[in-house]
C-alpha positions as a Markdown table, in Angstrom:
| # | Residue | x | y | z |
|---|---|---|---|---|
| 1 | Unk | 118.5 | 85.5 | 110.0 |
| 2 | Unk | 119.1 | 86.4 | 106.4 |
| 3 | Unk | 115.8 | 84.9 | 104.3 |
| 4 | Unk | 116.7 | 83.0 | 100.8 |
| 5 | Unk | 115.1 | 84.9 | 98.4 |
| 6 | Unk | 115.2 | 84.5 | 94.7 |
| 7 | Unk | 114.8 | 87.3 | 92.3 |
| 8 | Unk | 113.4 | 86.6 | 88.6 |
| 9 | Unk | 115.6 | 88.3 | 85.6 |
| 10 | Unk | 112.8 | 90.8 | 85.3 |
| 11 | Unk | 112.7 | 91.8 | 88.8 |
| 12 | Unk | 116.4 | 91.8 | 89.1 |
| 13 | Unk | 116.2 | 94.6 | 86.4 |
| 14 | Unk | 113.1 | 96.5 | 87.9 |
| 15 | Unk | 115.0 | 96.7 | 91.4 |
| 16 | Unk | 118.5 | 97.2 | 89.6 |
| 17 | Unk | 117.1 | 100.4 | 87.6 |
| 18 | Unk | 115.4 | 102.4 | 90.8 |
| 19 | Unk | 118.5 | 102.4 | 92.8 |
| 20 | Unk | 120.7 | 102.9 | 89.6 |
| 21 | Unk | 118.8 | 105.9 | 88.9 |
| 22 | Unk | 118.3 | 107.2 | 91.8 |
| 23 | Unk | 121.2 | 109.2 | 91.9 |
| 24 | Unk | 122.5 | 107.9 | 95.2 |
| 25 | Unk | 126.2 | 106.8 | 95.7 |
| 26 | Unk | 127.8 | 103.8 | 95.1 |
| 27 | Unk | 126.3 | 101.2 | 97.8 |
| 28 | Unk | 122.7 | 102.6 | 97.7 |
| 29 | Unk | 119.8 | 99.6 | 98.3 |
| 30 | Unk | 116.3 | 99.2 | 97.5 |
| 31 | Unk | 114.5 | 99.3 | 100.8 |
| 32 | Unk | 112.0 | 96.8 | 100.9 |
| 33 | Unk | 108.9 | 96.9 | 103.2 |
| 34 | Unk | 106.9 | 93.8 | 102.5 |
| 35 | Unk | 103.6 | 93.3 | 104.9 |
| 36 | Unk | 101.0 | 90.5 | 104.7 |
| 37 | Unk | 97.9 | 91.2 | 102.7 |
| 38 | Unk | 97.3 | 91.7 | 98.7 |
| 39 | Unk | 95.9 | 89.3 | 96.3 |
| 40 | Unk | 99.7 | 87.6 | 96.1 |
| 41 | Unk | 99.4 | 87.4 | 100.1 |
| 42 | Unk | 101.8 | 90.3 | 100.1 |
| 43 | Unk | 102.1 | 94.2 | 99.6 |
| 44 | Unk | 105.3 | 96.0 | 99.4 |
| 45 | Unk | 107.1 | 99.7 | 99.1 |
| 46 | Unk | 110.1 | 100.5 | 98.3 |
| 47 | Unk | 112.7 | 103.4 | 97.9 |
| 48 | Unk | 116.4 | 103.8 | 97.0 |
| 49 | Unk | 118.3 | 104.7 | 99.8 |
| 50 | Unk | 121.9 | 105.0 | 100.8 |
| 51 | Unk | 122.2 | 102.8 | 103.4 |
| 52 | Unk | 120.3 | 100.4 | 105.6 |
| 53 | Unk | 118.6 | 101.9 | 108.6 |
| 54 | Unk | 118.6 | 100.9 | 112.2 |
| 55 | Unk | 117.4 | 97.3 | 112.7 |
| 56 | Unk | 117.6 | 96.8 | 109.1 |
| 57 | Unk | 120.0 | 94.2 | 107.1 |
| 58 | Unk | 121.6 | 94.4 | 104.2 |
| 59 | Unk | 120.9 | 91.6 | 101.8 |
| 60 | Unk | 123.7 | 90.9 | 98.8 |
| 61 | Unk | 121.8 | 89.2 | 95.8 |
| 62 | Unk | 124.6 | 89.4 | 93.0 |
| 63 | Unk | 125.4 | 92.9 | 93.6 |
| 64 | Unk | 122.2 | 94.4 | 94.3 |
| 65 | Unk | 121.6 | 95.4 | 98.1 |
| 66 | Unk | 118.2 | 94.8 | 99.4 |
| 67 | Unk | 117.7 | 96.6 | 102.9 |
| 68 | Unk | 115.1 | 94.9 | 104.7 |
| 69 | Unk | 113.7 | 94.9 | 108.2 |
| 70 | Unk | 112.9 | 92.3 | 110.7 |
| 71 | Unk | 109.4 | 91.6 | 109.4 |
| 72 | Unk | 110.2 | 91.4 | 105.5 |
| 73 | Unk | 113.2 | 89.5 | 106.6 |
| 74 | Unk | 110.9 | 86.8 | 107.9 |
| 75 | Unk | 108.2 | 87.1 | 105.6 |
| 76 | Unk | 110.7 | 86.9 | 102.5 |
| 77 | Unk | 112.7 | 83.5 | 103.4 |
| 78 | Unk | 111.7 | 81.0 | 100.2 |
| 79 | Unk | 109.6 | 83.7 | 98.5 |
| 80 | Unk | 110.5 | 84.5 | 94.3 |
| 81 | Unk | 110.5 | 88.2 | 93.6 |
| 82 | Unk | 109.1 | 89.0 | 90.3 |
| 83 | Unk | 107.9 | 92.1 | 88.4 |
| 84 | Unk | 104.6 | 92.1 | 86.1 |
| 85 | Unk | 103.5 | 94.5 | 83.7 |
| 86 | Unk | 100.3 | 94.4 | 82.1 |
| 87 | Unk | 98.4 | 96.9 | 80.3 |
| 88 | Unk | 96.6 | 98.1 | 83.2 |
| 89 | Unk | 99.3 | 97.7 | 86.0 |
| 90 | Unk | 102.8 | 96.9 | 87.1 |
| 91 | Unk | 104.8 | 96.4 | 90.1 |
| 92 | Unk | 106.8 | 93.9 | 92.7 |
| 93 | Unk | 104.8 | 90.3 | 92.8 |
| 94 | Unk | 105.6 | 88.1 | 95.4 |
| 95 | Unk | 105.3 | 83.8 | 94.8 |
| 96 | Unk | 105.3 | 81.5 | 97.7 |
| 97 | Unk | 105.7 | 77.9 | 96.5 |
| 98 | Unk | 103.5 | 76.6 | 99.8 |
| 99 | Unk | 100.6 | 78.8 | 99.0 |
| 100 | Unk | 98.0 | 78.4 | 96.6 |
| 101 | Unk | 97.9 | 80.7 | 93.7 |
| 102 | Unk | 95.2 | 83.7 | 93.8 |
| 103 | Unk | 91.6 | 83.0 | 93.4 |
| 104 | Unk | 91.0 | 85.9 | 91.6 |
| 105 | Unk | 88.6 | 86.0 | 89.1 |
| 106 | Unk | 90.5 | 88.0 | 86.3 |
| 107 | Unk | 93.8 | 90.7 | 86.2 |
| 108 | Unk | 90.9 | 93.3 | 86.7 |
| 109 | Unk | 89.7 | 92.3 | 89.4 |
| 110 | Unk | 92.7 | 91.9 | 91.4 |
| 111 | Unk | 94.0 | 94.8 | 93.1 |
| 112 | Unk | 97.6 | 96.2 | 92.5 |
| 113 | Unk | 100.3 | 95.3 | 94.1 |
| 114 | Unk | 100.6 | 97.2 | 97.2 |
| 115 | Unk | 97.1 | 98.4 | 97.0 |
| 116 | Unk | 94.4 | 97.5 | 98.9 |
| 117 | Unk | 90.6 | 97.4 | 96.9 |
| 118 | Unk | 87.6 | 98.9 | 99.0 |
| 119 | Unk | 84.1 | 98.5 | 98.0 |
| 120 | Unk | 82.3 | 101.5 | 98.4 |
| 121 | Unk | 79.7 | 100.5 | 100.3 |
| 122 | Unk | 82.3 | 99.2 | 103.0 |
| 123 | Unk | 83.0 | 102.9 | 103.6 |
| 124 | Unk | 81.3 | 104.7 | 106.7 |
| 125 | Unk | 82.3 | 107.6 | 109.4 |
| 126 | Unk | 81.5 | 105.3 | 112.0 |
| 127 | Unk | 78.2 | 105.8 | 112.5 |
| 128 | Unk | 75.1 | 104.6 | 111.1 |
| 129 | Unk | 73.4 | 105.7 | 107.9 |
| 130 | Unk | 70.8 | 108.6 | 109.1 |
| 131 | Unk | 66.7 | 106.9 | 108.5 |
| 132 | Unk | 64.3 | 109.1 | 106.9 |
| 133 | Unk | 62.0 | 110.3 | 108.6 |
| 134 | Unk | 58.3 | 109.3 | 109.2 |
| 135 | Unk | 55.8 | 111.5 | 107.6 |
């Protein structure tokens, strides 16, 4: 199943301009990895390449060929594609008309796309804190 996905014009360009200069041959892609999670309710990486790889598909949108594999496919179908650029970040964002917008507070606090935000105090070897001891 190929998903229906619409690209905005600035996207378009953004995905146009890293296979174009990627120095690949004619009929290189952008392959697109999209998982759930993110402040959009997605993350994503991507890469020029010259062709799709096993148990990928090639996805024609005006000229530009998007490989993708199963789970993208299916994560994709009625998704809008756009690229953002602020002063502190840039990068792929994903818009699902059946979802609610984020709930983020402000641009700063959201995490970049494809990046996932850790507190610090969340971070641990697995074991707990060593107690002082008693004197």
């Amino acid at each position: 199943m190929l998903p229906k996905v619409t690209l905005t014009p600035a996207a378009d360009k953004f995905m146009r301009r890293i296979v174009r200069f990627s120095g690949l041959p004619a009929g290189a892609g952008l392959r697109l990895l999209v998982s759930p999670g993110g402040c959009s309710g997605y993350t994503s990486e991507f890469s020029a390449e010259p062709a799709p790889q096993d148990g990928e598909q090639a996805v024609d949108i005006d000229g530009l060929r998007l490989f993708l594999p199963a789970e993208s496919r299916l994560l994709l179908d009625g998704i809008t594609i756009d690229f953002t650029e602020t002063p502190t970040q840039s990068g792929l964002t994903f818009i699902n008309p059946n979802q609610a917008p984020c709930a983020c507070s402000s641009a700063e606090t959201a995490a970049p796309a494809g990046v996932a935000r850790i507190e610090v105090g969340a971070i641990g070897r697995g074991k707990p804190p060593a107690r002082p001891l008693a004197s």
